[in-house]
C-alpha positions in Angstrom: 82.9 104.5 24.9 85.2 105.4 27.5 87.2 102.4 27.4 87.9 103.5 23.2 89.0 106.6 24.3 91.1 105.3 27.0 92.7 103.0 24.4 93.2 105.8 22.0 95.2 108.0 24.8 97.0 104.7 25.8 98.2 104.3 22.3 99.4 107.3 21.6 100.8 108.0 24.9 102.6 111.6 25.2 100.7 112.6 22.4 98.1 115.2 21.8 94.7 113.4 20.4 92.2 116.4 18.5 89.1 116.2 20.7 87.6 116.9 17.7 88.6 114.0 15.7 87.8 111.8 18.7 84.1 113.5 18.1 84.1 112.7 14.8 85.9 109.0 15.1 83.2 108.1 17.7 80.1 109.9 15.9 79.8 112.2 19.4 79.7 116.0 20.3 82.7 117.2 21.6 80.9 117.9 25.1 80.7 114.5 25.3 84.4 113.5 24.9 85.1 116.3 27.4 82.8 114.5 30.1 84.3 111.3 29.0 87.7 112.8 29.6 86.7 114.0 33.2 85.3 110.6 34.2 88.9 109.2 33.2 90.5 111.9 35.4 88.3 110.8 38.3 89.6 107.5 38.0 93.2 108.9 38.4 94.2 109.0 34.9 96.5 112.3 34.4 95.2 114.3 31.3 96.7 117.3 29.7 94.1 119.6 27.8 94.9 122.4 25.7 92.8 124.5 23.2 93.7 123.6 19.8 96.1 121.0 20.8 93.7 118.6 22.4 94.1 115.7 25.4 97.1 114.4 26.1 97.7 111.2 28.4 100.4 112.1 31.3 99.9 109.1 33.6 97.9 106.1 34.5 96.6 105.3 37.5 97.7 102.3 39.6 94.5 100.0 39.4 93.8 97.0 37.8 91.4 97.1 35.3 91.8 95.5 31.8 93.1 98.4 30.0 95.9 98.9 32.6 97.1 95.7 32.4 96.7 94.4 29.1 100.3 94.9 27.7 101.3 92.0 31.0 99.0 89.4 29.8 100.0 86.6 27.6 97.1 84.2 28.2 94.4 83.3 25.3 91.7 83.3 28.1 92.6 83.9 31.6 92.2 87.6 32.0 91.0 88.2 28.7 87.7 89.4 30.7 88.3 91.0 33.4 85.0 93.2 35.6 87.0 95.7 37.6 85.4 97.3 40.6 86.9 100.0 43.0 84.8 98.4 46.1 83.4 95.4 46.3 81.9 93.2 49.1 83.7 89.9 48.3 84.8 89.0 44.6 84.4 85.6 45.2 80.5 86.1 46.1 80.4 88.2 43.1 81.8 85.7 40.9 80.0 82.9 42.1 76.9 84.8 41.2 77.9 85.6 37.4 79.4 82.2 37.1 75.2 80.7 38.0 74.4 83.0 35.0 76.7 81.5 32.8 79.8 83.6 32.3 82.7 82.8 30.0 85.5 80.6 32.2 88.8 82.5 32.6 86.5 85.3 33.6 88.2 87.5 36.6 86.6 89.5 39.0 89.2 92.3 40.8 88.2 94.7 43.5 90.6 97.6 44.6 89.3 97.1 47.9 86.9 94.2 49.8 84.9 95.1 52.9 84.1 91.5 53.7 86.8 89.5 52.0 87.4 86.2 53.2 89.5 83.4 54.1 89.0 79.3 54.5 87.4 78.6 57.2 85.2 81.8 57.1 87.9 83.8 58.7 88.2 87.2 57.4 90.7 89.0 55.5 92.0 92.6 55.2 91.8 93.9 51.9 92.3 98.2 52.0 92.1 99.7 48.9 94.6 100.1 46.1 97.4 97.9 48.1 96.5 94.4 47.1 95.4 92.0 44.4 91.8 90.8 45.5 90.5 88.6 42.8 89.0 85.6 41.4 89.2 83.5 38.7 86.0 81.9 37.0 86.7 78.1 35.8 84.6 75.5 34.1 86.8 72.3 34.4 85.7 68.7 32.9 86.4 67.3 35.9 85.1 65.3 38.5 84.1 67.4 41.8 86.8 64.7 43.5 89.8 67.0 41.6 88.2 70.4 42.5 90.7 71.0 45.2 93.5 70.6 42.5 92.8 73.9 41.5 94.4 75.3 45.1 97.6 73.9 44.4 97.2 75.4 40.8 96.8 78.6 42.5 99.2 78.1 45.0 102.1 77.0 42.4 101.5 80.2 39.4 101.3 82.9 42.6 105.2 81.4 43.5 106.4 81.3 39.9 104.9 84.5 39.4 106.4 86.0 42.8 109.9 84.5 41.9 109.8 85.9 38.4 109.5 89.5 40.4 112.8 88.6 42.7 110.4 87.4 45.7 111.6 83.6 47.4 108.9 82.5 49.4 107.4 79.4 50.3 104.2 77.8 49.9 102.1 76.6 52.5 100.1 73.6 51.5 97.5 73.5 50.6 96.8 77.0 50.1 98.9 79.9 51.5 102.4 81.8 50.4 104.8 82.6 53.4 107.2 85.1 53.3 110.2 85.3 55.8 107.8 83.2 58.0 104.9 85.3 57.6 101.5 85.1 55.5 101.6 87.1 52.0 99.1 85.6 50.4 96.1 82.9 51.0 93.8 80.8 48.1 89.9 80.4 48.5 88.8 77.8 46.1 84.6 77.2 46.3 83.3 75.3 43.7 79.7 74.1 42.8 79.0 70.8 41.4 76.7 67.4 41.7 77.9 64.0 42.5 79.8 63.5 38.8 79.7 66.5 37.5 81.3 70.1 38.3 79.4 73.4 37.7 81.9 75.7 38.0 84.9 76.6 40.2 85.7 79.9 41.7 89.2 80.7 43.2 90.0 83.5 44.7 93.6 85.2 45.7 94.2 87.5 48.3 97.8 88.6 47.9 98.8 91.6 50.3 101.4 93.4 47.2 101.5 97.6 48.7 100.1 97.1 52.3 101.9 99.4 54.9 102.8 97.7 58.6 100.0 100.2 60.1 97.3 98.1 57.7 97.5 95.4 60.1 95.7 95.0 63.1 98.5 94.7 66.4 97.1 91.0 66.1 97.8 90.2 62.2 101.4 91.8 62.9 103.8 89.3 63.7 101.3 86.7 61.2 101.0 88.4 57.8 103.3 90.6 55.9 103.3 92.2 52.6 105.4 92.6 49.5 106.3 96.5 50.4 107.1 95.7 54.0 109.7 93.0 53.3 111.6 95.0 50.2 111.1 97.9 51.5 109.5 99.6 48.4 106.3 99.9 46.0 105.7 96.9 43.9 104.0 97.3 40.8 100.7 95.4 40.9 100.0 95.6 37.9 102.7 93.4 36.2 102.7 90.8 39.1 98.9 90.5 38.6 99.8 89.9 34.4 102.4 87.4 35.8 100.1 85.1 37.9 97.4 85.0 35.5 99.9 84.0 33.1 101.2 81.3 35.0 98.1 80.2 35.9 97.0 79.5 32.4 100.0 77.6 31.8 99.4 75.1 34.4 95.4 74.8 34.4 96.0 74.1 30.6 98.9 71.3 31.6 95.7 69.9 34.3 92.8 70.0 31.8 94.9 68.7 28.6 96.6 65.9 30.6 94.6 65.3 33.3 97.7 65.6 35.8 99.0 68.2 37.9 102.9 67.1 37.7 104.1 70.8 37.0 102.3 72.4 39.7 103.2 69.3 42.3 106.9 69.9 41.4 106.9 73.4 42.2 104.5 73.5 45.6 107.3 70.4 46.4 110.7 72.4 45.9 109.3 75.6 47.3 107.1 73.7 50.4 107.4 74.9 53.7 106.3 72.2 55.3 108.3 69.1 53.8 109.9 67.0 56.6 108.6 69.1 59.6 106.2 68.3 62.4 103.0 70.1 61.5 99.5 69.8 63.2 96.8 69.0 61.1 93.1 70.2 62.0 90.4 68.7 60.6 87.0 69.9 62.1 87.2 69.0 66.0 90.1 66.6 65.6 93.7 67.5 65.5 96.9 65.5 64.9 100.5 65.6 65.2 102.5 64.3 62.1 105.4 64.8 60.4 105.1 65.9 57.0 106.8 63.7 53.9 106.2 64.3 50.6 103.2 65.4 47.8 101.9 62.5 45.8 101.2 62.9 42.5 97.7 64.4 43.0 99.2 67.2 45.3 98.0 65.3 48.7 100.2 65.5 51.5 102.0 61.9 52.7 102.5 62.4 56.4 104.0 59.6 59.3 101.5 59.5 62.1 103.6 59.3 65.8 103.0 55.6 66.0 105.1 55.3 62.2 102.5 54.5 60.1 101.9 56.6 57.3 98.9 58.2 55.1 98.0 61.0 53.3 96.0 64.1 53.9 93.6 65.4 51.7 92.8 68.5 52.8 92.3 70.2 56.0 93.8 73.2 58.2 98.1 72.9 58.6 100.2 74.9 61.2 103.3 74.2 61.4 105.5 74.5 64.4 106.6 78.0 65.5 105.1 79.9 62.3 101.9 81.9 62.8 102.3 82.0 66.9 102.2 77.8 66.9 104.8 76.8 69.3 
């Protein structure tokens, strides 16, 4: 009910709405609209009331629930559910537990704030409230379990063409990160559950630091990750970026489940790579190697020259690249 009446002050915007032809639209006492319009102006929406005149929407607040960013979207299905929560522990443990029960794929989960958010590896990541875009993504690919890591690249790719769409040039970090003047912006968690043929669902979650002020970052993170506010030196608005990425990544999972290829998202993680003939070191549990990095093949895999010349590819696995993130 308070989502209808939200819609109702959204559409007519600058408006006086009767409270008591909301009452009577709704089948509810006019005590209740009131309460319904005090809950809305806890959540930071701006409402006018006067006697005889009735509510009247001023502003919105900047969070990311479906209502607030409905006039971004242009998917059919990504974003077309979207369970927005103000605090949250991790949205990609939430998600994985509603995508067991069965949820509808293109489901996204979006906290204003995580208090144990995390990265690969199990390494943690900061996500204060209001300043970010903290989400995942629910997916139910036909795939094989094999492609699941696809999906990062996916990801990786619609956050760029999103971020460029805004004015932002950054680079992309294969397999899953978004660098900015040499600096992390944004990182991709991709966890997936499946058997030895067959994929249960994917979950992938974004971290992308959008409003975060240099004091949001420990003295450690400082001279590692940046965000969108401290390198253009103004507000972004999170709402339309977060439109823009779900967007783009409709457009591209559709291209990888129609087709069975991933030719759009490999040519954009190419042009915009950061690590494309440089020397990066690859970690892959206890063992670490030196190579130079060559190309992406056609399933987003990096080809890499080993010292002694030979060549291979890497599937996955943890990249630093010389002198970014304190690698020297």
């Amino acid at each position: 009910m308070k989502n209808k009446i939200l819609k109702i002050l959204k559409d007519n915007k600058n408006q006086f709405i009767s409270g008591e032809n909301l009452s009577k639209d709704f089948g509810i006492t006019r005590a209740a609209i009131w309460k319904y319009m005090n809950a809305l102006k806890e959540e930071g929406y701006e409402i006018t009331s006067i006697s005889k005149k009735g509510y009247k929407l001023v502003s919105s607040p900047d969070i990311l629930r479906y209502e607030e960013v409905e006039e971004y979207l242009q998917t059919k299905y990504i974003g077309r559910n979207i369970l927005h929560y103000n605090t949250i522990d991790s949205t990609n443990k939430v998600a994985k537990s509603l995508a067991i029960e069965g949820i509808e794929e293109g489901t996204v989960i979006v906290s204003e704030e995580q208090t144990i958010g995390r990265g690969r590896l199990g390494r943690s990541w900061i996500s204060p409230k209001s300043s970010g875009i903290w989400m995942s993504i629910i997916l139910r690919p036909n795939i094989s379990p094999m492609m699941a890591s696809r999906v990062t690249l996916i990801g990786a790719a619609a956050v760029h063409k999103a971020l460029e769409e805004i004015g932002i040039d950054a680079k992309i970090k294969w397999p899953n990160d978004i660098v900015l003047n040499n600096k992390k912006l944004c990182g991709i968690l991709t966890e997936m559950s499946g058997e030895m043929d067959k994929l249960n669902y994917i979950v992938m979650g974004i971290g992308l630091n959008v409003n975060l002020d240099e004091e949001d970052f420990s003295d450690e993170l400082k001279n590692m990750a940046t965000s969108l506010k401290i390198e253009k030196d103004e507000q972004v608005n999170r709402k339309e970026l977060f439109g823009k990425i779900l967007n783009n990544f409709e457009i591209l999972y559709d291209e990888f489940k129609k087709h069975g290829n991933i030719e759009s998202t490999v040519d954009i993680c190419r042009k915009n790579s950061l690590l494309l003939g440089k020397e990066v070191r690859v970690i892959n549990g206890s063992k670490t190697v030196i190579v130079k990095a060559l190309d992406l093949d056609e399933d987003g895999e990096l080809l890499v020259e080993y010292e002694d010349k030979s060549k291979g590819k890497i599937i996955s696995g943890e990249v630093s690249v010389r002198g970014l993130y304190g690698y020297v």
